[in-house]
DRENPA-3360 file (N, C-alpha, C; in nm, 2 decimals, always signed):
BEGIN
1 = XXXXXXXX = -2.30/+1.49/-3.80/-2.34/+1.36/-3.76/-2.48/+1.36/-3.72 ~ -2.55/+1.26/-3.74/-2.71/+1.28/-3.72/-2.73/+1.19/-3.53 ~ -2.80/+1.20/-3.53/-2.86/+1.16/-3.36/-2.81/+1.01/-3.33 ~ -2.85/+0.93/-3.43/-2.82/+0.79/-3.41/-2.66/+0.75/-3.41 ~ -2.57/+0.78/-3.49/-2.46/+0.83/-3.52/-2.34/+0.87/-3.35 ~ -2.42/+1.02/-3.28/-2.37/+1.00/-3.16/-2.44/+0.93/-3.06 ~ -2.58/+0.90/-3.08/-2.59/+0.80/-2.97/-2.51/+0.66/-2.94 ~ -2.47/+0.58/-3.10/-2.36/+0.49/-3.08/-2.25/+0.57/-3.02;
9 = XXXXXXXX = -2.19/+0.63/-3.04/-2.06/+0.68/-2.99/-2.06/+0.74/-2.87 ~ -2.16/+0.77/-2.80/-2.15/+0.75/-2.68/-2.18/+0.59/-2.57 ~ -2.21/+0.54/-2.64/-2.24/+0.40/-2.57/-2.11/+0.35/-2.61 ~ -2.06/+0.33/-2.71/-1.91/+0.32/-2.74/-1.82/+0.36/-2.62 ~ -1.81/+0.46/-2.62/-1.74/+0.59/-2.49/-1.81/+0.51/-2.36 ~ -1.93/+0.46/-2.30/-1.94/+0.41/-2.18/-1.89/+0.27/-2.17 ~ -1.90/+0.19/-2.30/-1.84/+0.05/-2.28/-1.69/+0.07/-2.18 ~ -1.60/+0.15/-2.32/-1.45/+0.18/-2.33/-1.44/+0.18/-2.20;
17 = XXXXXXXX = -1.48/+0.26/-2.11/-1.43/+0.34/-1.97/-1.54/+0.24/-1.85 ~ -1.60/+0.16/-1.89/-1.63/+0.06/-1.77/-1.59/+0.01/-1.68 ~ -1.46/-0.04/-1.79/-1.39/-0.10/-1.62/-1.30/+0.01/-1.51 ~ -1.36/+0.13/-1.57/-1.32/+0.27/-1.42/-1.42/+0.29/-1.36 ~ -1.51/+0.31/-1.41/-1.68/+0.31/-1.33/-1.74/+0.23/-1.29 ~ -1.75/+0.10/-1.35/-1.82/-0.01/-1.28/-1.76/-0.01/-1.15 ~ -1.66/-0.09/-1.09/-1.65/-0.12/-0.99/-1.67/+0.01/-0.83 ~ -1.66/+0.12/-0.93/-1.71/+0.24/-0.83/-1.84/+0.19/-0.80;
25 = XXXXXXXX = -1.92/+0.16/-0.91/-2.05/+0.16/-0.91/-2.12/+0.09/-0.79 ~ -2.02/-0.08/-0.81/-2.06/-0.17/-0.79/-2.06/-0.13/-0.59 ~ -1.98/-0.06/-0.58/-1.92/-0.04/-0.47/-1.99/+0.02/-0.38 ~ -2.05/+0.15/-0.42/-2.19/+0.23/-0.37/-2.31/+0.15/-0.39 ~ -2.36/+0.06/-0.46/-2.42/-0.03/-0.48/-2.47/-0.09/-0.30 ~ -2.33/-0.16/-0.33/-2.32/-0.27/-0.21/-2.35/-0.18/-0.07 ~ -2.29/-0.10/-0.02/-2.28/-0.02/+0.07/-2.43/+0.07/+0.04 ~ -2.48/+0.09/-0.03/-2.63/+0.13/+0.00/-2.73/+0.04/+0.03;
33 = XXXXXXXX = -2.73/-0.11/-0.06/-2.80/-0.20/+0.04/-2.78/-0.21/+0.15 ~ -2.64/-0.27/+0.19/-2.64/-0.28/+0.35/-2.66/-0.15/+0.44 ~ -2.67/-0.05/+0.46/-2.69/+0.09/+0.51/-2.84/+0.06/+0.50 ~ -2.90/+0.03/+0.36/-3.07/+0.07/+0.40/-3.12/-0.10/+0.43 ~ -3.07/-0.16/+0.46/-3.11/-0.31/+0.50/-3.22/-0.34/+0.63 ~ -3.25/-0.25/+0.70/-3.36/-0.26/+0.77/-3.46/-0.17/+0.74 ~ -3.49/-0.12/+0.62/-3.59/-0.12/+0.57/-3.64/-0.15/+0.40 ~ -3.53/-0.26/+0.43/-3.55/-0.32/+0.27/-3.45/-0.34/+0.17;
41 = XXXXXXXX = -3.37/-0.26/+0.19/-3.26/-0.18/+0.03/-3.33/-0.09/-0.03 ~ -3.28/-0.11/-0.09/-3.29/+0.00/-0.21/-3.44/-0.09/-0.29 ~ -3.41/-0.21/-0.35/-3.53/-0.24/-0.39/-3.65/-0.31/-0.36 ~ -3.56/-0.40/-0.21/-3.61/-0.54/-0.15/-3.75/-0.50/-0.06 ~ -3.78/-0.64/-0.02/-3.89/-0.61/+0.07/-3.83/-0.53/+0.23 ~ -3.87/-0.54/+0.29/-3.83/-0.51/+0.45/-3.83/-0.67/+0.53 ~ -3.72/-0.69/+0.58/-3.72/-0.76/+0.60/-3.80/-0.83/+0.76 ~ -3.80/-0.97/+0.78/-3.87/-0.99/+0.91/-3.78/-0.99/+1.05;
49 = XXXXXXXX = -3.83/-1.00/+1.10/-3.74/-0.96/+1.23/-3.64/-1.08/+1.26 ~ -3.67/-1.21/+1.27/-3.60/-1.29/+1.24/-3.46/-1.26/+1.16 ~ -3.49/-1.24/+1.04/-3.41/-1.22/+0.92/-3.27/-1.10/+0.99 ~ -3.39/-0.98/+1.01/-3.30/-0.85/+1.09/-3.21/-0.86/+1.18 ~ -3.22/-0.98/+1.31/-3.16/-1.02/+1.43/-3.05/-1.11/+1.38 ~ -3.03/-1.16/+1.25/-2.93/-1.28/+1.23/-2.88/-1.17/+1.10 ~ -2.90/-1.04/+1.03/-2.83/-0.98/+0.95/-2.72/-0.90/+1.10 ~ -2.80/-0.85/+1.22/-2.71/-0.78/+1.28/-2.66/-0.85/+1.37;
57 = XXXXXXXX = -2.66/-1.00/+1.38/-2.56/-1.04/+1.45/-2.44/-1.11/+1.38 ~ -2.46/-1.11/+1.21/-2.33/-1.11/+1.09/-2.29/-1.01/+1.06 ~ -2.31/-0.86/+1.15/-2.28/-0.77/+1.06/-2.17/-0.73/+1.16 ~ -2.10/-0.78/+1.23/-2.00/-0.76/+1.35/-1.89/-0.81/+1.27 ~ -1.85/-0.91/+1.19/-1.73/-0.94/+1.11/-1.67/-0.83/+1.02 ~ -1.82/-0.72/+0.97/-1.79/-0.59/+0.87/-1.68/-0.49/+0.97 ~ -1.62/-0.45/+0.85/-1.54/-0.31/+0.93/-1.64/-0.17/+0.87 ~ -1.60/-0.10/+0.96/-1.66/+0.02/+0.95/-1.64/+0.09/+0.83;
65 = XXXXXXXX = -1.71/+0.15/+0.71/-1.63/+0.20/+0.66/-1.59/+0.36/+0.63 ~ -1.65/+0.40/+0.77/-1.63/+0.56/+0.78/-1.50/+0.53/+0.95 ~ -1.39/+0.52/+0.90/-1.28/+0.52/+1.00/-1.22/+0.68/+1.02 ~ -1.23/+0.70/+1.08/-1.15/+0.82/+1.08/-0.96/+0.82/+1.11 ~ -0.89/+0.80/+1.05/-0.72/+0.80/+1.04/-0.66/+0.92/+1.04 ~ -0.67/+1.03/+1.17/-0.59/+1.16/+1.19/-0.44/+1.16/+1.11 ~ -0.41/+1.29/+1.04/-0.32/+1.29/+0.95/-0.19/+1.26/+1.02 ~ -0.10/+1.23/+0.96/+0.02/+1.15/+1.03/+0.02/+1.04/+1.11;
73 = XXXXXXXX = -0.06/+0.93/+1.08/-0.04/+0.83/+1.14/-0.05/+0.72/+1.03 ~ -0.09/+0.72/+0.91/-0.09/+0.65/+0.82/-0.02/+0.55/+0.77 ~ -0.02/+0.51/+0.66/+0.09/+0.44/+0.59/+0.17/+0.54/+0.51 ~ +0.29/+0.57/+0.53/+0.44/+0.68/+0.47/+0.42/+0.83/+0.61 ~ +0.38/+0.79/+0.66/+0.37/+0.92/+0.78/+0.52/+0.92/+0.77 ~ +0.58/+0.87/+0.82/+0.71/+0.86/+0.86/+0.84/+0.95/+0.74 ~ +0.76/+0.86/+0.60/+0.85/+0.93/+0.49/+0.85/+1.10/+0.44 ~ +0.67/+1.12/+0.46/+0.61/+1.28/+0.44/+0.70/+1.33/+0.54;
81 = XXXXXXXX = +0.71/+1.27/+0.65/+0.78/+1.39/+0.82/+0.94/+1.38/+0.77 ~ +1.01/+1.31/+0.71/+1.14/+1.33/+0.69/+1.19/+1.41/+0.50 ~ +1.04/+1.40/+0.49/+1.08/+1.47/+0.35/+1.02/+1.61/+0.38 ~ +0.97/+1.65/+0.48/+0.92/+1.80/+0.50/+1.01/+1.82/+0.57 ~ +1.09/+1.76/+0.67/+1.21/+1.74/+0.78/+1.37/+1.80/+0.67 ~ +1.36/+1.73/+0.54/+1.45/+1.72/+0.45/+1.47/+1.93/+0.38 ~ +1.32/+1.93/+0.35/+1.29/+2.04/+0.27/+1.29/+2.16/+0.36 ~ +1.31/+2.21/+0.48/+1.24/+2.27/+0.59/+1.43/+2.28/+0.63;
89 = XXXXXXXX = +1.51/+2.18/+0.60/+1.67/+2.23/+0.67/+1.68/+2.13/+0.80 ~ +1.62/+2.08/+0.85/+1.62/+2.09/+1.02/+1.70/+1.93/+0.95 ~ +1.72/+1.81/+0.87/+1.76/+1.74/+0.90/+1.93/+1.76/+0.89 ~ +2.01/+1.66/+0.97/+2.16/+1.67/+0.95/+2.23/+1.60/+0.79 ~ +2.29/+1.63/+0.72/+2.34/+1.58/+0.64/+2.41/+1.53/+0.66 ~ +2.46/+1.37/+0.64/+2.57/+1.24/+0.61/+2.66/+1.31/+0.52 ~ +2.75/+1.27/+0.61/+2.90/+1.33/+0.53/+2.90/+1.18/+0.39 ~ +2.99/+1.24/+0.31/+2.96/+1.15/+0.19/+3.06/+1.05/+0.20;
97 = XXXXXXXX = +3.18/+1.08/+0.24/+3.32/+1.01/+0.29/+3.32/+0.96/+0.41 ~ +3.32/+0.87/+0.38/+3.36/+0.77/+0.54/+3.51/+0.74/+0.56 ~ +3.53/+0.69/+0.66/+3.62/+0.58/+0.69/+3.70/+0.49/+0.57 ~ +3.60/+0.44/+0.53/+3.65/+0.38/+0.42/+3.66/+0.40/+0.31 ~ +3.64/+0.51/+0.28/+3.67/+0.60/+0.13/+3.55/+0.67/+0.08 ~ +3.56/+0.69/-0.02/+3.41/+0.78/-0.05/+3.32/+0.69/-0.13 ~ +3.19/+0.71/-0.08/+3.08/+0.64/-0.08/+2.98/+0.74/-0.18 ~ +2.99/+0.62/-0.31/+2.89/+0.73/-0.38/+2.79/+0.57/-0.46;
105 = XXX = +2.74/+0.62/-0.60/+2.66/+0.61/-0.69/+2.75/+0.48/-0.78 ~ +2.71/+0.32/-0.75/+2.82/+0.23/-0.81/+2.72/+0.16/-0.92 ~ +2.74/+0.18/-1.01/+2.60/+0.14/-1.15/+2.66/-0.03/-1.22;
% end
């Protein structure tokens, strides 16, 4: 294949796979302007002090986005501790028969 040939087909190959990268992109993007916002962005001017006193008194509604969430407290903490709980022996096993007859798999 000659040079022109794979240069289409790589620009082909970045279109295809855009919508997995762009919005990463878009994403570090965003969060690099506001991180370097007091001294400009990335491309802008620096802004006036004015401007700087009314960006940091809107910037109280942002959440943080370096949280720190110590392991097991999450969202499925509960299901990981009963499936290590499951795998490890320590939980009790439900008898399969009850009272009312045996209780299985009704499709």
């Amino acid at each position: 294949m000659d040079e022109v040939g794979v240069f289409f087909i790589k620009i082909v190959f970045l279109l295809v796979i855009s919508p997995v990268w762009f919005p990463v992109a878009k994403a570090f993007w965003k969060e690099a302007n506001l991180t370097l916002y007091e001294e400009g962005g990335i491309f802008g001017r620096i802004p006036t002090q004015s401007e700087l006193e009314r960006q940091r008194s809107a910037a109280g509604w942002r959440p943080d986005p370096l949280v720190h969430e110590p392991w097991g407290t999450g969202p499925g903490a509960r299901r990981r501790a009963a499936t290590i709980q499951h795998k490890e022996g320590k939980d009790t096993p439900k008898s399969p028969v009850s009272s009312d007859g045996p209780q299985g798999r009704r499709f």
